[in-house]
Structure formats: structure tokens, C-alpha cells
C-alpha positions as CSV (number, residue, x, y, z in Angstrom):
1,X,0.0,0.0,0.0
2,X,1.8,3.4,-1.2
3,X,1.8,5.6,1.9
4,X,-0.9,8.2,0.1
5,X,-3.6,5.3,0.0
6,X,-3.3,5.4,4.1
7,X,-5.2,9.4,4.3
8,X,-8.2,11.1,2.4
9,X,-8.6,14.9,1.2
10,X,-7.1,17.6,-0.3
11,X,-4.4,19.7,1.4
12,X,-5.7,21.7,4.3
13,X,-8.3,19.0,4.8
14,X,-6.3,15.5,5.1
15,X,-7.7,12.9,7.0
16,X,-6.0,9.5,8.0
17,X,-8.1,6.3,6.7
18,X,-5.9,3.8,7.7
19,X,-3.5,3.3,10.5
20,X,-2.6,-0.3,11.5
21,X,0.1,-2.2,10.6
22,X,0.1,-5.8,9.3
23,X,2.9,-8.3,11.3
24,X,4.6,-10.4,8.7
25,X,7.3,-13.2,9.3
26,X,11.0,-12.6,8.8
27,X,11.6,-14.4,6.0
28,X,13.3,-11.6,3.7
29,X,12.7,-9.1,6.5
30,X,16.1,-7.3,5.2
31,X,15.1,-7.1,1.3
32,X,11.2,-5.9,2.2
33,X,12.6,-3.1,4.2
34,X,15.5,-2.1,1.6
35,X,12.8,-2.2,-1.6
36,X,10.5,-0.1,0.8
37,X,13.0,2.6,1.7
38,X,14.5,2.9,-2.1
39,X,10.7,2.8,-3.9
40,X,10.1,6.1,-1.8
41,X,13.4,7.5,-2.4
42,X,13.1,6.9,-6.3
43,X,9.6,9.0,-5.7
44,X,11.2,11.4,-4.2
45,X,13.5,12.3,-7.2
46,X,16.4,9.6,-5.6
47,X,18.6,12.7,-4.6
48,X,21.9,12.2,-2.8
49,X,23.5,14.1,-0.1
50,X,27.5,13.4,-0.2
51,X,29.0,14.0,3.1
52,X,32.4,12.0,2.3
53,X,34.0,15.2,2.4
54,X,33.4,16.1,6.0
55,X,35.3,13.7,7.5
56,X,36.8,14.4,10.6
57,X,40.2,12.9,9.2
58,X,39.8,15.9,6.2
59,X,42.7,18.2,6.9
60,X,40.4,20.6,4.8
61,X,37.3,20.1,6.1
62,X,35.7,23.3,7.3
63,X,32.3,22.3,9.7
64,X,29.2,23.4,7.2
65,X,26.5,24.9,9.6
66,X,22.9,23.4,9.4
67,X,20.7,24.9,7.2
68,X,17.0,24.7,6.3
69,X,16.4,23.3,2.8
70,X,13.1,25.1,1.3
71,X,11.6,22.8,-1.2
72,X,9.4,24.0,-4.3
73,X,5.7,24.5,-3.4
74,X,4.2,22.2,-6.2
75,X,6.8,19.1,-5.0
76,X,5.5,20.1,-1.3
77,X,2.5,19.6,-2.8
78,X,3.3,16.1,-5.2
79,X,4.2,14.4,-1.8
80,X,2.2,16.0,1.0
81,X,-0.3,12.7,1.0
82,X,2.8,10.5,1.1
83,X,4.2,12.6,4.2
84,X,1.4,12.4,5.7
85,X,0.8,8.4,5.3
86,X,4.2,8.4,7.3
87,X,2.8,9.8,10.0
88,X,-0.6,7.3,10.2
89,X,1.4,4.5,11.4
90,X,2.8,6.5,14.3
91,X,0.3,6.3,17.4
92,X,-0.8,9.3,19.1
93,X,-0.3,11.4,16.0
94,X,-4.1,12.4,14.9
95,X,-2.8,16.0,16.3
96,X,-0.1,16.5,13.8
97,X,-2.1,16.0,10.6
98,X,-4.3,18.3,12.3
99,X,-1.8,21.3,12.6
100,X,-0.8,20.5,9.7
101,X,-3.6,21.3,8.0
102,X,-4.4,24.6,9.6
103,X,-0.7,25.5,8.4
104,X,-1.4,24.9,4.8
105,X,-4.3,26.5,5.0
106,X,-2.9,30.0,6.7
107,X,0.8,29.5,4.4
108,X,-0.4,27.6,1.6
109,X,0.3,24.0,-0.6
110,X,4.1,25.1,0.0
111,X,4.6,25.3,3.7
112,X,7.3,23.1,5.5
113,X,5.7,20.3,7.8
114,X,5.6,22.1,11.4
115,X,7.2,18.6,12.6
116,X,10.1,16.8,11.8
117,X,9.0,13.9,10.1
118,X,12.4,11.6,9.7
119,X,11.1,8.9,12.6
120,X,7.7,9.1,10.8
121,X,9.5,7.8,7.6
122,X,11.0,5.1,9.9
123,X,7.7,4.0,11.7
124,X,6.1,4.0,7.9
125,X,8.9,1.6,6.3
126,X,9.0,-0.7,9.2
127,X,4.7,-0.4,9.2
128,X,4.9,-1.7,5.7
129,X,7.5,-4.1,5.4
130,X,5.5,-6.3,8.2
131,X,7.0,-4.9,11.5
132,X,3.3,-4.4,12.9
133,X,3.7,-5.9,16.6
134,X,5.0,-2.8,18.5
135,X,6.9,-5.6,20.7
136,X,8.9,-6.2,17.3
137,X,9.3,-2.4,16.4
138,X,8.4,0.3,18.6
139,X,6.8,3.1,16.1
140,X,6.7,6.6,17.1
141,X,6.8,10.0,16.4
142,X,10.4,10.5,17.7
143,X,13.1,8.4,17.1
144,X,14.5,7.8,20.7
145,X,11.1,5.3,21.7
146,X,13.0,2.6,19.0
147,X,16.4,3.1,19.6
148,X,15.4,3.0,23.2
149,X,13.5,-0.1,22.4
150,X,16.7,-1.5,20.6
151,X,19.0,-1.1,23.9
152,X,16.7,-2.6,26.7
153,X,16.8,-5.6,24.1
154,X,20.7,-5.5,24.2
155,X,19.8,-5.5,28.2
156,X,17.1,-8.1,27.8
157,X,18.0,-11.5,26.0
158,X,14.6,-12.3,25.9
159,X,13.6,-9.7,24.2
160,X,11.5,-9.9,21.0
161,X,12.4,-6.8,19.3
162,X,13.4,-6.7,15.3
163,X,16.1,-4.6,16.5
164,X,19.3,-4.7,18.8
165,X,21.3,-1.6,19.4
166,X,25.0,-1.7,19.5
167,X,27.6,1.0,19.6
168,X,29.3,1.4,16.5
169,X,32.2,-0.3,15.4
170,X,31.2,-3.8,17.9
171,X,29.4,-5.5,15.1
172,X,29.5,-6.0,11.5
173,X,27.3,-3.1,9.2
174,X,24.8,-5.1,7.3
175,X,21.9,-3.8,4.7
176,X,18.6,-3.2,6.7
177,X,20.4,-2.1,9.9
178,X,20.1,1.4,11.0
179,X,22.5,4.2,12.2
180,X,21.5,6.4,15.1
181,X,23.2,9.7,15.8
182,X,21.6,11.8,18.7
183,X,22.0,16.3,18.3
184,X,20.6,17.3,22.0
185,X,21.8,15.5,23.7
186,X,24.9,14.7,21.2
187,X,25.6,11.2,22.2
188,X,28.9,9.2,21.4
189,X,27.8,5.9,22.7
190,X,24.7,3.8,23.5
191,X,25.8,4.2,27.2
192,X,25.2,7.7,27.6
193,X,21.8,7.7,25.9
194,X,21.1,4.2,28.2
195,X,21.1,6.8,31.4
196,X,17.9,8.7,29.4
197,X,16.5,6.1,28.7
198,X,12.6,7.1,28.2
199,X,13.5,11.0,28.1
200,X,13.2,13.2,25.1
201,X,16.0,13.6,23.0
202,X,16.6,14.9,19.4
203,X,17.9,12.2,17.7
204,X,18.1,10.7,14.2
205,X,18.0,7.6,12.4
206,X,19.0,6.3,8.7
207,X,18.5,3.1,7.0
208,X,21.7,1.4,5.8
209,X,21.2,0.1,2.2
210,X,24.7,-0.4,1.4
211,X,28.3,-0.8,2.6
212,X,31.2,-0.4,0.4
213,X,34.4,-0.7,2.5
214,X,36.1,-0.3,-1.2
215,X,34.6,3.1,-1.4
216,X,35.3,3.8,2.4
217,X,31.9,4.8,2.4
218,X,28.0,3.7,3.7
219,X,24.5,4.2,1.9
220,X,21.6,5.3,3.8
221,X,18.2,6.0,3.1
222,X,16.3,8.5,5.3
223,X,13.3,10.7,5.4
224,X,12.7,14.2,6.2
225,X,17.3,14.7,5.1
226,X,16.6,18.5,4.2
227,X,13.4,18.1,4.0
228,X,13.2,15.3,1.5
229,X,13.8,11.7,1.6
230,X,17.9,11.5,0.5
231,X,20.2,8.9,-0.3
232,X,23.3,9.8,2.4
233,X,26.6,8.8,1.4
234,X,28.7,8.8,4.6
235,X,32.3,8.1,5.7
236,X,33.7,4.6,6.8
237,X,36.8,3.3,8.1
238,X,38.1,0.0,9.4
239,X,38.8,0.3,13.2
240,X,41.4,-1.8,15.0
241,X,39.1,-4.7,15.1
242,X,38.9,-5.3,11.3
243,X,34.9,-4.1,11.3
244,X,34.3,-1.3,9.0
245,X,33.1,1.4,10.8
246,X,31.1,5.3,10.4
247,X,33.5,8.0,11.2
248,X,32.7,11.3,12.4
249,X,31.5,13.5,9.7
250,X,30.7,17.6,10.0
251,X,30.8,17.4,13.5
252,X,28.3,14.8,14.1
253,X,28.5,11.2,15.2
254,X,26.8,7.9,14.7
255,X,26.2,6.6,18.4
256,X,24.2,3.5,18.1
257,X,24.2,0.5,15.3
258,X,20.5,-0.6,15.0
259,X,21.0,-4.0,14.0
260,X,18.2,-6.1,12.6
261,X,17.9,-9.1,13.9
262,X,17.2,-11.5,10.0
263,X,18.9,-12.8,8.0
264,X,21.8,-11.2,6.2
265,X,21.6,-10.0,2.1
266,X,24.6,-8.3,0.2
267,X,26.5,-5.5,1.0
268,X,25.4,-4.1,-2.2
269,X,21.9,-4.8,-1.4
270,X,20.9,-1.3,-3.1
271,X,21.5,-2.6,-6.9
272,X,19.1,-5.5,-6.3
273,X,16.4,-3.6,-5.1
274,X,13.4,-4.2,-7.2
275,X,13.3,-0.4,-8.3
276,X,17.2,-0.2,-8.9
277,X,16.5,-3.0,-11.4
278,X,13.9,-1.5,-13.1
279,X,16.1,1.8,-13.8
280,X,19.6,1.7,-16.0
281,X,22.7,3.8,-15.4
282,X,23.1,4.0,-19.3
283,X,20.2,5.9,-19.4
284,X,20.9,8.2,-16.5
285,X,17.8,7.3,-14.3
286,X,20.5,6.5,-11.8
287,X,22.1,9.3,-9.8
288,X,25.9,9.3,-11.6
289,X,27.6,8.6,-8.1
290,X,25.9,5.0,-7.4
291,X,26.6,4.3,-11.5
């Protein structure tokens, strides 16, 4: 179900109509959530944010400040059903459709969504790909409840959750895991964020689609990335263990390694996704960087 078939109305009178989530088994758990994520990048326009450059190690690396990316009115408008079918598979979220609307209507088709909506994205990809138990994935409107949910599991062996947090560099990167950095608080390690565990904290999460140690680099998918849903391309390294690892880029940090706990695919899971396949670097459909 495309994320638009979840709500009803035009903008400035959007409604949800749908907002369970169906549990599937794990069988191809990793591949459902990697074709989910790239389908609504590719409708998205599949742009890519490099951030290679910023590497800590850069001796000419100069910190970029964070800025607001405004995006056209009419592709606010082209995607402002599917940003909203994010949102219907968060709970407790009836209230932010609802503000939303009156914002549209007092700034128009072209107004930025009052609330991030990067964990939204999340919650939606995980909703569709068969992660409907919140036991298996917790789904919220802020990306601290999962990653929260992903280190009492570390704490918990019994635990049923689809996801285990880690900090990064302890365990092999695989497609379908996520990285977790956290702004206020800035964490460095799942340790400091397991002390807060249950408070509020601005935090975001990307979904790894591929890791190419031979391009010391790692693709991630991830909503709301400038407003839009991006391709990131971040820096990797090998650390003293032998286990390719993010490094520090524009002075931020990856602080926790979602891992998924299924079955492992390809590291260049990305090129078999069912809507890489259907598109051809010869005929330039496919951003030149990935080609």
C-alpha cells in the first residue's frame, strides 16, 4: 500500500483512513525493508546528499552549519499525501495531521511540515515491510522510543524486538540495519543515551542500504534529510578490530548500530532492489555517483 492510499482529502483537509500495521514473518525481512525505503526515495526524485567530504580525518574540512532546505511549493504539494501516510502509522499522531492542516491552510500547498517527520518515515517503512507488533518495532513520532526499544533488548536477551542496538564499530554493518546519531543530547555511545533512557531527545536515524568498504563509504536512506527523503553517502573506516566502521563526519557522530535481527543479504543490497532494477545507469535514471 503506497503511503498516500493510508489518508483522504485535499491539502488543508487531510484525514488518516488507515492506520494499522500488518505483522509479517521474517523471511526476507532485510530485502522488504530495503525495496520499501528505495521505492520512496526513487519518488522522491532519488537525490543524494555526499557527506564523504566532511570527515573528521579531512585536513580541509571546514564544519558546514545546518541549514534549512526550502523545497518547491508544487513538490511540497506532489508528496504531501505520502508525508502524511508516514505519519498514520505513528500512534498518538491524529494531532499533527491536524496542525498541519491549519498550516497549509494559513501559508499555503508550500509550507514546511511544522514537525520533523524523519522517525515518521521510519515507523512508515518498518509499518509496511511487516513490523506491525509494537513488541517487534516500537513506532513513534520520535526516534529515541525505537532506539530506546533496541537497547533494553541488548539488556534483555529475551527480548522480542526486530532490533538490537549496538555501539558502532562492535558488530558488522549489514543492509537493513540502522545508524543512530543523537544532536541534543549529542551522544557518542549507546551508554550515555542508556542513562535517558525514556526522556526526550533529538535524535536521528537512517537506514543502511549499502556498505562499500572499497569506497570507504555507507549508503543510507532517510526521510525528512533536508526536508526530502535522500540517499546519504557517509564516511567509513576499518577500526582496530577489522569491522568497517562510520567515522565522524561535519561534527556529528553515529552513536548507536541498530541491528536487525534476519537474515543477512549483500553488502550491495541497493543494486538488487526491485526499483534499482527496473532503472539503467546508461540511461541516466540512476544518480551518476551509485553508477
Amino acid at each position: 500500500m503506497p503511503p498516500s492510499a493510508r489518508v483522504d482529502g485535499e491539502i488543508g483537509d487531510m484525514v488518516y483512513l488507515e492506520r494499522s500495521c500488518r505483522a509479517i514473518g521474517d523471511t526476507n525481512l532485510r530485502e522488504r525493508i530495503i525495496n520499501v525505503a528505495v521505492q520512496e526515495w526513487a519518488f522522491f526524485g532519488m537525490s543524494v546528499l555526499d557527506l564523504t567530504q566532511t570527515r573528521a580525518s579531512n585536513l580541509n574540512f571546514q564544519p558546514q552549519p545546518w541549514r534549512r532546505t526550502l523545497i518547491a511549493a508544487d513538490d511540497a504539494a506532489r508528496v504531501a499525501d505520502s508525508i502524511a501516510g508516514y505519519w498514520s502509522s505513528t500512534p498518538n499522531s491524529t494531532w499533527i495531521l491536524v496542525r498541519q492542516n491549519q498550516s497549509w491552510e494559513s501559508s499555503g500547498v508550500g509550507s514546511r511540515w511544522r514537525n520533523p517527520w524523519s522517525a515518521a518515515f521510519i515507523s512508515w517503512v518498518m509499518c509496511e515491510s511487516g513490523l506491525g507488533e509494537p513488541s517487534r518495532f516500537q513506532r513513534a513520532i520520535a526516534h529515541h522510543s525505537y532506539i530506546d526499544q533496541a537497547i533494553m533488548a541488548r539488556d534483555d536477551g529475551e527480548s522480542g524486538s526486530a532490533y538490537v542496538a549496538y555501539n558502532p564499530g562492535e558488530k558488522e554493518m549489514v543492509p537493513g540495519d540502522m545508524l543512530c546519531r543523537g544532536s541534543r543530547p549529542a551522544y557518542r555511545r549507546i551508554e550515555d543515551r542508556r542513562s535517558q533512557l525514556g526522556q526526550g531527545a533529538r535524535s536521528h536515524c537512517d537506514i543502511v542500504v549499502a556498505v562499500e568498504q572499497y569506497n570507504d563509504r555507507i549508503l543510507l536512506i532517510g526521510g525528512n534529510v533536508r526536508s526530502w527523503i535522500r540517499l546519504k553517502m557517509l564516511p567509513g573506516r576499518v577500526n582496530g578490530e577489522g569491522i568497517f566502521e562510520p567515522e565522524p563526519y561535519n561534527n556529528r557522530q553515529i552513536f548507536a548500530h541498530l541491528q536487525l535481527q534476519a537474515a543477512a543479504v549483500p553488502s550491495n543490497a541497493l543494486n538488487q532492489a526491485l526499483t534499482m532494477r527496473q532503472l539503467s545507469c546508461s540511461n541516466t535514471e540512476i544518480p551518476a555517483t551509485l553508477c
